[in-house]
Each structure stands twice: as C-alpha cells, then as structure tokens.
C-alpha angles and dihedrals in degrees: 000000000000116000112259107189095079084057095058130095105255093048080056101057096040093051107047095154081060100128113231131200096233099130086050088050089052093263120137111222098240076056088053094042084055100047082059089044091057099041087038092233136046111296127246125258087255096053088042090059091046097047090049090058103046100036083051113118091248090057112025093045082218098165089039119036089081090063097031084051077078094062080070103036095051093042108148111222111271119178085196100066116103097163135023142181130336102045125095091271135010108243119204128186109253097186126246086072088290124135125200128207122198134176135160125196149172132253098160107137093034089063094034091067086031114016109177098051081024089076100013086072091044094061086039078050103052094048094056090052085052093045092057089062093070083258131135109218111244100177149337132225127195136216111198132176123183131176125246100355080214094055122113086229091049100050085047092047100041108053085045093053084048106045079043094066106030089055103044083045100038088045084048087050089232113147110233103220110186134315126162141250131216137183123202132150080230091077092044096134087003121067126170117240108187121171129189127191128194123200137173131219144154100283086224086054104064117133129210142199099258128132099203132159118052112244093039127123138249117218138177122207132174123048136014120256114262136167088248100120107014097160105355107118090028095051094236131166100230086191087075090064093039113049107123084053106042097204117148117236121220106251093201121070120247114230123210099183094181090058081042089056099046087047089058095057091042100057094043092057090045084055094049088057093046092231099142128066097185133023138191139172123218114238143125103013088016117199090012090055111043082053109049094047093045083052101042092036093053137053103262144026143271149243133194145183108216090194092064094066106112104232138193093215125039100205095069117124136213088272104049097044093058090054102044121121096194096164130238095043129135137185128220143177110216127184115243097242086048095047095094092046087059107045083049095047087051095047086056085066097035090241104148102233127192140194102218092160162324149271115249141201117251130204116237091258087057090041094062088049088061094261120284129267109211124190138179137203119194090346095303123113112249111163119030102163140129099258091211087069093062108038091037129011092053117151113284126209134202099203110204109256132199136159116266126260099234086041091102098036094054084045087054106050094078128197088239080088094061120099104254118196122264111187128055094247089057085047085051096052103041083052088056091045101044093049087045094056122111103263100030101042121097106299096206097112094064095032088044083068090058128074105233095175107048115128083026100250109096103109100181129020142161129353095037122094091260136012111245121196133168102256076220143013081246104048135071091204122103149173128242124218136199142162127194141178140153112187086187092063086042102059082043096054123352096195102036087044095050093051087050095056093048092042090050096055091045087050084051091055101046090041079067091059099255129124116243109252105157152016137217130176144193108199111205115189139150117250122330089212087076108073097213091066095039083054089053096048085050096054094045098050086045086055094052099050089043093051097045090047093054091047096040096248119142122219099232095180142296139164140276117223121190142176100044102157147114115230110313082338117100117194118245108283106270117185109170114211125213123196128179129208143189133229122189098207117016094195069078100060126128127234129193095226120116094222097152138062126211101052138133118251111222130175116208116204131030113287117210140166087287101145097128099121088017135155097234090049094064100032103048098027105024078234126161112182157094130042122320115239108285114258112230102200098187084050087052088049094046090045098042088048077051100054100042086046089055098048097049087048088044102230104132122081086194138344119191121176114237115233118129116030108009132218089346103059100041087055099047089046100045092047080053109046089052106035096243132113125221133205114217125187110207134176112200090035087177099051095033105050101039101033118112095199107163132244092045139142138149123221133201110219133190107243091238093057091047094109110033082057086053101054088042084054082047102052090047091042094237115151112248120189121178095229103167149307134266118239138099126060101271142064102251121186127184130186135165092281103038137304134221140218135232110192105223092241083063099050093052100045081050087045109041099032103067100078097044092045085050090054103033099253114152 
C-alpha cells in the first residue's frame, strides 16, 4: 500500500518546497500559485487532483465563462423560465403544471479515440444531467459532424458513433426524435459528437445540487468505481497518478445502459417519496466534481471517507478515485430518518448504494469561504479545502482575440464567380447532386438505427424538420425539439452564422406547429489560445445572446467545447443551437411530407442571390466564401407566429423551413417523405431552387384554405408567393425558358442511396 501520510494535510503544509506534478496534470503554474494562495500551503496530492480537474477547460469553463456571462445578461423576460443557468440543466413552465428540462452537450473526442462507448457514455451523460433535475428522460436528439464522408477514418468513425448512441438509448427505451449529420473536410480527426436530452417533471418538484442540512448524509449509488476514464473529459494524463505501477488507464468511458435504465427508475421513484435533499450525477470529474458542487452549492460542508467508495478495482488511489468518470453514478444527500427508506428503496432496484460521509456544520469564517469539504483515507485528511473555490470561483481569462487575417479575404471571394448552369439538363444534374451529397441525402440509414417510438408518446420524429413528443399519457400537449448548426456560415461570418443556426431551429420548431420557449447550446470550436478562433467564439456567442434577446428565449444552459483540431488546424466553428417549443394540442401538429394531392404550393419569405456558405457551393464547386444569407429576426419571428397559428386554425397540408439546400431540397424532401410529386413555375430557376436565403418555408394549402392563409401571412407581413401544386409522381419544375422533370423513383434511388453505398450496406 502507498504511503499515505506524505498525501495528508499536514504533510502539505510542513513540507511547501515539496515539487508537484500540476503542469503535467493541465494546470498553469499562476493556477497552481493560486491554489496555494487559497489552502495557505501546497496541496496534497488528493486536492490537487481535485484543483487540476475542475479548474480544467471542460469543467471550469475558464476561456469562455467572460462571453457566456451575456446569455445571462442579455436574457429576454420569460415567464416561463424556473431555472436557469448554472445548474446541470435549464427548466421552463410548459402549462398544464408541467416543467421541461433540455440540455444539450459535447462528447467529440471521446468518441473520436473510441467512438461506440465514446458516444455511448455521452447519451448516458447527458440523461443523468436531465434526471437531476427531478426529470424523467422522454427522449434524446444528436448532432453529429464527420469528415470526408469517403475517407477510411471517417467510415471507421462514423458506424461506431452511431451503434454507440442507438444502443445506450434503445437499451434506455428513449425515443430518439431528430438530430442532424454533417460531413466537412474540416472534422476529419475531429468529429463532433452533440447530444440533447429532453425530460419532463412537476415544475414544483425540481431538484437541485445542493448538500444542505448539517447532520445529513452523502451517498453514492450506481456503479461501482472503476479506472475506465481517468482523465478523459478532463483531458488528464493517468499516468501522473500511476507511475510505480506503470498500468495504462483507459482514456474512454465505459457505458452499462442497462445499469443506466434501472438508475433511472430508481432515482424517480427516490424522488416520489421525497427522500433526497440534494442530487448529482457523476460525470466529467466524477467524484471531484459531484462534491464539490453538492458542497458549494449547499449551506454547510461537507465531509467524506474516501475508503467507502465501492470500487472495481482495488488498487485505485486517492487520486484516481477522485478522477475517475466510471459511468451510471449518482450522488444524494439523504436525511438520516429517510436513509433506510433509500438503501431499501435502492435494493429494490439492485443499485448498490453507500454512505461515504456527512454534511457538516461550518463557522461564519468557513461559511464566506464557501463552506469546507473535508475528506480521509485511511484516516488520514486528505483534503481539507473550501469546495466554492473549486466549482466556482475558478480562474477566468480573457484570451486576446482578433479577426483573422484570411477573414476578409475568404468574405470577399463570392460565390457570383462560380459557373452556374445555364441549360435545364445542367439544372437537372446539379438537383439530383446536390440531394445525393453526404449531410443532405436521405439520413435512414443512421435513424433507422434509433427507436423513435418507444414509450408511445413521440408524435413527430426524423426526418421531419423537429421532433415532437406529449409532455404526458394524459395530455395532448407536447414539446417540440431542434438543433441546428452550419460551421460554413460560421467561418464566413461568426456572428451572422451563429444567428442562422439558431434562426433555423427555431424555424424548425415553429414549421411543426410550436411556439419557440427556450433555448440550449453546445459551442465547438478549435483552441481558445489562437486568437482567431477566440474572436470567432466571441462573435458567435454575441450573436446568440443578441438573437435570443431580440425573440424572448432564454439560454437555459449548454456546453463549451474547445480544442477541436487537428494539428494547427481548428475545425469551422461549429455552435449547434437547440430550441424548444410548445404546442397546446399535438393531434395539430405540422409535417413536412406532400401526401395530397391537390394543394396549393406557397412559399413563405423573400427569397434573393444568397449562395455565400451554400450547399451548392461546396458541393458543385468545392467553394467556401462570401457572406451567409442575412438573418431578419423580426421576419423569423413573423414566419414562425405564422406557422404556429397555422397549425392551431388548421389551414396548412405541410409546411417544411428552407436551409440546405434550398428550394430544391425541401421539394424534393417533402414530395418524398409523402409519396406525392409537386409542380413548381419559377422565374429566376437558378436562384430559386439553389438559394439558402434565411426565414423560408413552403407550405402546401387546401384550396379551399388558400385565402384565409393569405390573409394570416398578410396580417403578420410575411411574403407569400403561389408558387405550385402538389400531385403527379415527379418533381416537375417550369420556368420562362423551359422547365424539367425528376420522376420521384429517381430522386429516391439519388436521395436514399449515398450512406449505404458509403458503408457498404446493400
């Protein structure tokens, strides 16, 4: 056994020239100087440990936490909000006495070295930070970029991401509900790996990670602790805590959704009988982390026996067991009457349940220091530290920004100098290419994977334009979910790009027939050290908090996630937006799908030569530059009142946004998705079918209804233009000069064949 003595306190503080391994841990050493600065001596081996994982840049939030401080600054009123951020998930009032909790998070370089429990453990991840809420989870969503979708890393990348989250969610019984995938050169090495989940609770029955009440008692339930992990979130070398015996740590979490499910259950039921006052889960930072944040977040303090932690593996040290990100763990603080209660309550659902310490009473002195979390190994102290220090008052930077020097020249080369085509059969081809390539072809192949109907209340999932579940069995109200993101708007233009990914999943949201509450976010960018991409993480968070001020949605919460590159090389800046809606009555709800024929065509916006960022760009030319299309806030909010008014006085057949693709896409998706083929007169057949100009949609109207919509697009001034009819089995488009024809047959053998021919799938 080591010897613990030189890790205790006292050893710390008699032995100050003592050298420590902090720069090999990720600390800086004016973050170490501090750390000394706040105990009054050098740290143990066990706080530091503990320091160097929640001051990291995944938990501290350290190169971000000055800009995201606007989310909250700018924060629009919103009756609706109960909690905001800074807990492990934003809640908003849904009506009807029903609360909702959303978050949406990162796991990409966990799934890029190990890509099924990769991101396996970040959808097991992101449930437990919905479930400590008081929520039961109700469904789950992804956001996934790869690179090349031809490329050897990315075929070996890409089937292990997928079979990662459709088992850990199947095997939950979460319907997954929508989502999105990309392909860029841009995530080669690097993919992007975002998952949301969505849960529903009483809004008087939230709970929160707080150790209050001296006297109660801290347990740990769920797994066991094991050496799966060590370092991996918080980008730690294991080896620093394991030198005499050499081992190598796995650097990946391993998932056990079954463990997960019956977690789940247990907890809900714990919270039914009111038999917990605080709850974590343990995540990123594990045992460090859910400790600290019950502590800080409570009235007390709090002290803990290391040596009660149930572990996998009996060789673990302090350390290790502190940073450790075993997965399926929580954290509770129980009061001491109720403790029975619990550990039966947990017996009943064979989750293995410990007592490893108490919450304490603190003097006032302690109290302004943000209490003090004490813990012992082997009856030795080796911890003695104020726990605020470490979840909240890490160190801030404000990294030195500046646009980037090619910034200009990548605005100035425009799209106007590509070759555009100039006869109907070169229209025809580049339809049929643009619809076939990897992030805008038919996504089956990966959703077909997920179960999108499992507890029988999901009302509307991929690939329509949102995901649409009952808040309850007994309820016809429900909640609409999307997430968007375009990282080649972005490098064009942070803050414009920004503003288009959240307008398009608001548009999403409101094309299902909701009304746009809230907003989450997961921020992927390359390293904040280079001041081009710390200029274009300011600007898009500027953007953001600009956007959801203007439009009255909250910010409840999200994730930062730095240091995507390869190399020198940063991905595009890639923030995914998730907004959530509400619908009174689901049996109202939009889809995108043409399955009658017979209706009026109309497109809804203004529609100009925007092609900077666009599909067709890329696709046909290989081309990144320009601006994005502009983003018209006050024309989202009009289209999107449209389109939820619509849906509630029943006038619309189908309504589906324009964004990749354009016109082009969403008519070739919509004829798809419902077996019926449309006929559309243009003018302009270049600029209409293949612009992405922002706050679109087209919408297919009864005849009948024709008028009464208009007027409704009237009243709100939104431009409506007649544009077609849906019937036939082609897509059929006409313009002054000619016009040509897709049978519907081609267009799905173009749409649905490009991912199984990718992976090999007949």
């Amino acid at each position: 056994m080591p010897d613990t003595q030189t890790d205790t306190v006292a050893a710390a503080a008699a032995t100050p020239a003592t050298q420590q391994p902090y720069a090999e841990l990720g600390m800086a050493e004016d973050e170490y100087a501090r750390v000394r600065e706040i105990l009054g001596r050098r740290p143990t081996a066990a706080e530091l440990a503990i320091y160097s994982v929640m001051w990291s840049e995944h938990c501290s939030y350290k190169s971000s936490k000055a800009h995201l401080r606007q989310f909250g600054e700018k924060a629009p009123d919103s009756d609706a909000l109960l909690v905001g951020m800074g807990e492990n998930a934003g809640v908003v009032d849904v009506g009807d006495g029903n609360a909702v909790t959303f978050k949406l998070e990162s796991h990409n370089h966990p799934s890029y070295v190990e890509p099924h429990q990769g991101a396996a453990t970040g959808v097991g991840g992101i449930v437990r930070d919905i479930l400590t809420m008081g929520a039961r989870p109700v469904a789950v969503m992804d956001a996934l970029r790869f690179g090349p979708a031809e490329e050897e890393d990315t075929l070996r990348v890409l089937p292990g991401v997928v079979s990662g989250i459709s088992s850990y969610g199947n095997c939950l019984g979460l319907p997954n509900i929508g989502g999105e995938l990309g392909f860029d050169p841009g995530y080669a090495r690097n993919p992007l790996v975002n998952a949301m989940c969505v849960g529903v609770l009483d809004r008087d029955d939230i709970k929160l990670a707080q150790a209050s009440g001296p006297g109660n008692k801290v347990v740990l339930f769920g797994a066991p602790t094991g050496p799966d992990g060590i370092g991996g979130a918080s980008v730690l070398a294991s080896a620093s805590f394991d030198a005499e015996s050499g081992a190598k740590r796995p650097s990946v979490q391993v998932g056990d959704p079954f463990l997960e499910k019956l977690l789940v259950e247990c907890s809900l039921e714990l919270f039914r009988n009111d038999l917990v006052v605080g709850i974590q889960d343990l995540g990123a930072a594990g045992v460090s982390c859910s400790t600290t944040e019950l502590a800080a977040g409570g009235t007390g303090g709090m002290r803990v026996e290391l040596d009660r932690v149930p572990l996998r593996d009996p060789r673990l040290t302090p350390e290790e067991i502190l940073m450790s990100e075993s997965q399926e763990r929580m954290m509770a603080v129980v009061e001491p009457d109720k403790l029975d209660a619990f550990q039966e309550t947990c017996r009943k659902w064979n989750i293995l349940a410990t007592v490893i310490g108490d919450v304490t009473d603190v003097t006032s002195e302690e109290a302004e220091r943000g209490g003090r979390l004490v813990m012992t190994w082997h009856g030795e102290t080796i911890v003695d530290m104020p726990p605020r220090t470490a979840s909240d008052e890490g160190p801030v930077y404000q990294r030195p920004y500046s646009r980037p020097q090619d910034q200009d020249g990548l605005q100035a080369d425009t799209p106007e100098r590509l070759e555009r085509p100039t006869t109907d059969e070169g229209l025809r081809e580049q339809v049929l290419r643009v619809l076939a390539a990897p992030g805008v072809c038919d996504p089956t192949w990966v959703t077909q994977q997920y179960d999108r109907y499992v507890l029988g209340n999901t009302v509307l999932a991929a690939p329509h334009d949102g995901g649409v579940v009952r808040v309850s069995d007994d309820s016809d109200r429900g909640i609409s979910l999307a997430t968007d993101g375009n990282g080649r708007y972005t490098r064009l233009d942070p803050y414009t790009g920004t503003q288009a990914a959240y307008a398009e999943a608001y548009r999403n949201v409101a094309a299902t027939g909701a009304r746009p509450l809230a907003v989450t976010n997961c921020l992927n960018y390359g390293s904040p050290e280079d001041p081009g991409v710390m200029w274009q993480f300011a600007e898009s968070t500027r953007g953001l908090a600009d956007a959801c001020q203007h439009l009255g949605t909250p910010v409840t919460g999200g994730n930062v996630s730095f240091y995507n590159q390869t190399g020198d090389t940063a991905i595009n800046p890639t923030p995914v937006v998730g907004v959530l809606g509400v619908i009174s009555d689901v049996n109202n709800r939009l889809t995108s799908a043409f399955d009658t024929s017979g209706a009026r065509l109309l497109l809804l916006g203004e529609t100009a030569a925007e092609l900077g960022g666009s599909v067709w760009a890329s696709v046909v030319h290989g081309h990144l530059g320009g601006h994005p299309p502009r983003v018209d806030l006050d024309a989202e909010a009009a289209l999107g009142a449209v389109l939820a008014e619509t849906a509630e006085r029943g006038l619309a057949l189908a309504a589906h946004d324009l964004s990749d693709g354009g016109l082009a896409v969403a008519l070739a998706e919509s004829a798809l998705r419902g077996g019926t083929g449309c006929s559309v007169e243009v003018t302009d057949p270049f600029v209409s079918l293949f612009s992405e100009s922002a706050g679109r949609a087209v919408v297919a109207v009864d005849p009948r209804a024709e008028a009464e919509f208009t007027e409704l697009c009237s009243r709100h001034g939104v431009p409506v233009e007649a544009v077609g009819s849906t019937g036939g089995s082609a897509l059929r488009v006409s313009h002054p000069g000619g016009g040509f024809a897709i049978e519907l047959d081609e267009l799905r053998a173009t749409h649905a064949g490009t991912l199984p021919d990718l992976v090999g799938v007949a």
